[in-house]
C-alpha positions in Angstrom: 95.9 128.9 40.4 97.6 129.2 43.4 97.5 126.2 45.4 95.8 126.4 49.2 97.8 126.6 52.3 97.0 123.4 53.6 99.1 122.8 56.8 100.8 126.0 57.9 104.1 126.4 58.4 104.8 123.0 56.6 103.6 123.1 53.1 105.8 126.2 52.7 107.4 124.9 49.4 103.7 124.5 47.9 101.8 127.5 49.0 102.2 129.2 45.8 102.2 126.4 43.3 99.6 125.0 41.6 98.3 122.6 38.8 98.9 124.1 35.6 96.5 125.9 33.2 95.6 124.4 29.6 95.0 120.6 28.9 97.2 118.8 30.8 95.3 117.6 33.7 92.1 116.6 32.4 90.8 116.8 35.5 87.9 119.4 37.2 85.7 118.8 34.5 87.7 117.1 32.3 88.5 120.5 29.5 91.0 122.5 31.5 93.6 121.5 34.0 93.0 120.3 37.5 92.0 122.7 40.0 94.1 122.3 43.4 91.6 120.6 46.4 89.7 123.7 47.7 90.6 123.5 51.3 87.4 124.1 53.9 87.6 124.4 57.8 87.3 120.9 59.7 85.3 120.5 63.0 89.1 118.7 63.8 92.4 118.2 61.8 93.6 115.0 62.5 96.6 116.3 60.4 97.7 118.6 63.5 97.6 116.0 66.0 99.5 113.6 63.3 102.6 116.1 63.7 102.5 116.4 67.2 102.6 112.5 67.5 105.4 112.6 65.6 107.3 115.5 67.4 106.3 113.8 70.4 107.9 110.3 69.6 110.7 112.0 68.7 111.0 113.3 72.4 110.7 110.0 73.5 107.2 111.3 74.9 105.2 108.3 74.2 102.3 109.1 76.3 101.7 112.5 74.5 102.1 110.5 71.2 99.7 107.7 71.8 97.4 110.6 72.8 97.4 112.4 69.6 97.2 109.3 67.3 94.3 108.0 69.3 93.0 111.2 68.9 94.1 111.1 64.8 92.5 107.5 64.8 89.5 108.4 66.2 89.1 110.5 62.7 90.5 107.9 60.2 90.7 104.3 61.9 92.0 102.8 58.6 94.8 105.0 58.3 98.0 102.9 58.2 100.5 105.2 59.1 99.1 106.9 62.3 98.2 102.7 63.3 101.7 102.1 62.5 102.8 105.3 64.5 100.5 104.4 67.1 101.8 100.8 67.7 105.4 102.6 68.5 104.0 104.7 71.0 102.4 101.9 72.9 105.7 99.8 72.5 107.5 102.9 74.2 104.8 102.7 77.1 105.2 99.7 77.7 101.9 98.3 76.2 103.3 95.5 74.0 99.8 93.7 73.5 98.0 97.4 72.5 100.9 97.6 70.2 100.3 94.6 68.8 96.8 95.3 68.0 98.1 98.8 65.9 100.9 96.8 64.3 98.4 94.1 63.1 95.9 97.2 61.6 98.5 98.7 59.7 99.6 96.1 57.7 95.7 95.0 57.0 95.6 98.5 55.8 98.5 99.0 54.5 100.7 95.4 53.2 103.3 96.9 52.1 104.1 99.0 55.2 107.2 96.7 56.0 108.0 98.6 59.5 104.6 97.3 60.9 105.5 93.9 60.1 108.7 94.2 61.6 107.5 95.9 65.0 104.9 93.2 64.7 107.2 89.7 65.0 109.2 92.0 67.6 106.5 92.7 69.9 104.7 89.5 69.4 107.8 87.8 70.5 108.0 90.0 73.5 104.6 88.6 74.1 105.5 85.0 74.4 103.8 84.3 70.9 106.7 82.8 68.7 104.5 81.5 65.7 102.9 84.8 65.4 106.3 86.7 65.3 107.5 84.1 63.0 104.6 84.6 61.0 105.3 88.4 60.7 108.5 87.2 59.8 107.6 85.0 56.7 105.8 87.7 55.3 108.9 89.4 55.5 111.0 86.6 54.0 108.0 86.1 50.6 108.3 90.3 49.8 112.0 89.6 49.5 112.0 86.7 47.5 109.3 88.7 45.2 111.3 91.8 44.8 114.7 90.0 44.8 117.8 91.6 46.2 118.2 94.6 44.4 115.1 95.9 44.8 114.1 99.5 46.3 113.4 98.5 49.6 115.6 94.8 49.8 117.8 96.2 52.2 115.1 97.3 54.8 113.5 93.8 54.1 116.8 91.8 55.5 117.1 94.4 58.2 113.3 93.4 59.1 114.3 89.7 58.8 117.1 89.4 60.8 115.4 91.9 63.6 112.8 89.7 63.7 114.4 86.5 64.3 116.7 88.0 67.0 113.6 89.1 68.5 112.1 84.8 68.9 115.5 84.2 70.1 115.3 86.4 72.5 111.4 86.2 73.1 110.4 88.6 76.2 113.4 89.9 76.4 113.7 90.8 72.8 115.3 94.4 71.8 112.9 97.2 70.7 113.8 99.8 68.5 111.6 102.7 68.9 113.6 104.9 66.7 111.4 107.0 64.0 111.8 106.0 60.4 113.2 108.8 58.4 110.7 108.2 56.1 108.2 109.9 58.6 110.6 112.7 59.9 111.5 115.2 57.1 108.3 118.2 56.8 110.8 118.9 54.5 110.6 115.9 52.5 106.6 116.2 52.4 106.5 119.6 50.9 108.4 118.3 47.8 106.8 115.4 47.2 103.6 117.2 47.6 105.1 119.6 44.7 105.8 116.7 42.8 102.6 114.7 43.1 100.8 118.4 41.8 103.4 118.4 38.6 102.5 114.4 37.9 99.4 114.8 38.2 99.0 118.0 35.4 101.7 115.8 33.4 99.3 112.5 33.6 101.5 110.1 35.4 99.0 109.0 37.9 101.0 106.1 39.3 104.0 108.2 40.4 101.9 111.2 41.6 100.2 108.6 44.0 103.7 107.2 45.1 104.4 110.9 45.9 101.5 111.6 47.7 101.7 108.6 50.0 105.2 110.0 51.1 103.7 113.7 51.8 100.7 111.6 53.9 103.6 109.9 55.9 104.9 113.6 56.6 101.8 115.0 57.3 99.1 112.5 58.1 95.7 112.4 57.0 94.9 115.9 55.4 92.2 116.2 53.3 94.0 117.7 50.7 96.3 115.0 49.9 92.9 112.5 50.3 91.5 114.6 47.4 94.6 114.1 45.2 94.8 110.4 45.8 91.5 109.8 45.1 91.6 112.3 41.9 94.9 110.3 40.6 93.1 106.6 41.7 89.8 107.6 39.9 91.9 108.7 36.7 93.8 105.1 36.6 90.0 103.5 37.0 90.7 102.6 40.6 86.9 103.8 41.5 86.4 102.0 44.8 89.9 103.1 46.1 89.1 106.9 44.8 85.6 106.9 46.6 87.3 105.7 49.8 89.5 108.8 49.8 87.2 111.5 48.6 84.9 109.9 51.9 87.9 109.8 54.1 88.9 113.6 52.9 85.1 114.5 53.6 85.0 112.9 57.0 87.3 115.3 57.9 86.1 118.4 56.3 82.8 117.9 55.2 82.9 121.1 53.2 85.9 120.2 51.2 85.0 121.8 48.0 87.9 119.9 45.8 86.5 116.5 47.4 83.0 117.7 47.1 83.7 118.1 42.9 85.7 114.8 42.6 83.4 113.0 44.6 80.9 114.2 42.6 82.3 114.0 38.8 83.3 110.2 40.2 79.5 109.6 40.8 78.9 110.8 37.2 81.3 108.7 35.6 79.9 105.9 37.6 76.4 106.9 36.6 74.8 107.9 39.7 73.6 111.5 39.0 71.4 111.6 42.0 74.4 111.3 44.4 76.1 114.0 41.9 73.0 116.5 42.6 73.5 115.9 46.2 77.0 116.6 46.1 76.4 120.3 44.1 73.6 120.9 46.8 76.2 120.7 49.1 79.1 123.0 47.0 76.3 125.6 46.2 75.7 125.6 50.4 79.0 125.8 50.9 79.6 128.5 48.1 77.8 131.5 49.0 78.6 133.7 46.5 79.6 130.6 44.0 82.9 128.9 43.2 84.6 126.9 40.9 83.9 123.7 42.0 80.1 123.8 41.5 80.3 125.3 38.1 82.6 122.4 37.1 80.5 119.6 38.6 76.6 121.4 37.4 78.5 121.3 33.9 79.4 117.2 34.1 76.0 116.5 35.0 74.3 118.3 32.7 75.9 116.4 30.0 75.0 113.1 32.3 79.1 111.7 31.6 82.5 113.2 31.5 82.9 116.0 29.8 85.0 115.3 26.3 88.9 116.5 27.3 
């Protein structure tokens, strides 16, 4: 199946692949492989507005980017990249205190997002408020000592750490660095590890195809697409609460997402809420004129009231 064009002109390694035929997946209904996240129109794609943030901090035009990712976070306020991208527009306007506020978001939304917490304890210290910067900076200092030295990310962790604490050294005069992590610059970089989350996910190695995914979303912000997949891959590892939150998130968005619209609704089988099931399928069947995939698969996992047998 091929898989849907999801951001044009960026997913271009992915428009023609797709989740495999057969057994592997165990998704869509649970006998055959997954189906790819039927993409539907959106009254607004935060997902646009995410790249234009992007291309605009890149310019150093940080009053276009804090206009597209207030206009992204008006879509999904508990997305911790776009606050995190969001907080380095307002630093490069001059808004240390707004920053601030986006800096503290992300890493509620996202703890492991160690940029934030390093943008935090600078700008806080730029605000006056040591213990708060210093707090940013223990936080810092504990995911270290937890991962130890050699771990994947120790060497941004002690770049964080020492940042910081030049930064209450130097308190309102402290240094920012509004350069763009590379980890947020490569469309390049989100194609592929869209591929790859696709291929983990047929293979059954949920974990990884979620670590995948969360890099495309740092490429390419919020798109319901990728929502669909990480709540398909966090409902197959029994994360149910974190696998509703995305399909909602993805349905926020485009409300006639039919992939969402399926997973959503197979989720509310599992969990044994048939009613909310039916109301997702009234939905596909609106949605599907002339029928589609999607509301076969979900009219055949409630009819047998569970998951179908794999």
């Amino acid at each position: 199946m091929r898989l849907p064009i999801v951001i044009a002109g960026l997913f271009s390694l992915a428009i023609f692949a797709g989740p495999a035929s057969g057994n592997g997946g165990g998704g869509g209904g649970g006998g055959g492989g997954i189906s790819a996240p039927s993409a539907s129109a959106s009254a607004y794609d935060p997902a646009a507005d995410y790249l234009r943030g992007i291309e605009a901090l890149k310019a150093s035009d940080y009053k276009a980017a804090q206009k597209a990712f207030r206009s992204v976070l008006s879509a999904v306020p508990r997305d911790a990249n776009a606050n995190y991208l969001a907080g380095l527009a307002a630093s490069g306007a001059g808004d240390n205190k707004r920053a601030a506020g986006y800096f503290e978001k992300a890493t509620k939304y996202d703890p492991n997002l160690v940029g934030a917490y390093r943008q935090l304890g600078v700008v806080k210290a730029r605000l006056g408020d040591g213990a708060a910067a210093a707090a940013a900076r223990d936080v810092l200092v504990g995911k270290l000592a937890a991962c130890g030295d050699t771990c994947a990310n120790a060497a941004e962790l002690t770049a964080g750490i020492a940042e910081v604490d030049a930064a209450i050294t130097a308190g309102p005069q402290a240094r920012l660095d509004l350069r763009l992590p590379e980890a947020f610059a490569s469309a390049v970089g989100g194609d592929q590890a869209y591929l790859a989350a696709v291929s983990l996910i047929n293979e059954r190695r949920y974990e990884e195809a979620i670590t995948s995914l969360e890099a495309a979303r740092r490429d390419f912000g919020a798109h319901p697409d990728i929502l669909t997949y990480l709540g398909f891959a966090n409902r197959k590892l029994g994360r149910f609460d974190a696998a509703e939150g995305y399909y909602r998130a993805a349905l926020a968005i485009a409300p006639d997402h039919r992939g969402a619209l399926e997973y959503d609704g197979e989720l509310k089988v599992e969990r044994g809420d048939i009613a909310g099931a039916r109301r997702n399928l009234a939905r596909l069947e609106s949605a599907c004129v002339f029928g589609c995939y999607e509301a076969e698969e979900l009219r055949r996992w409630i009819a047998s009231g569970r998951a179908p047998a794999a």
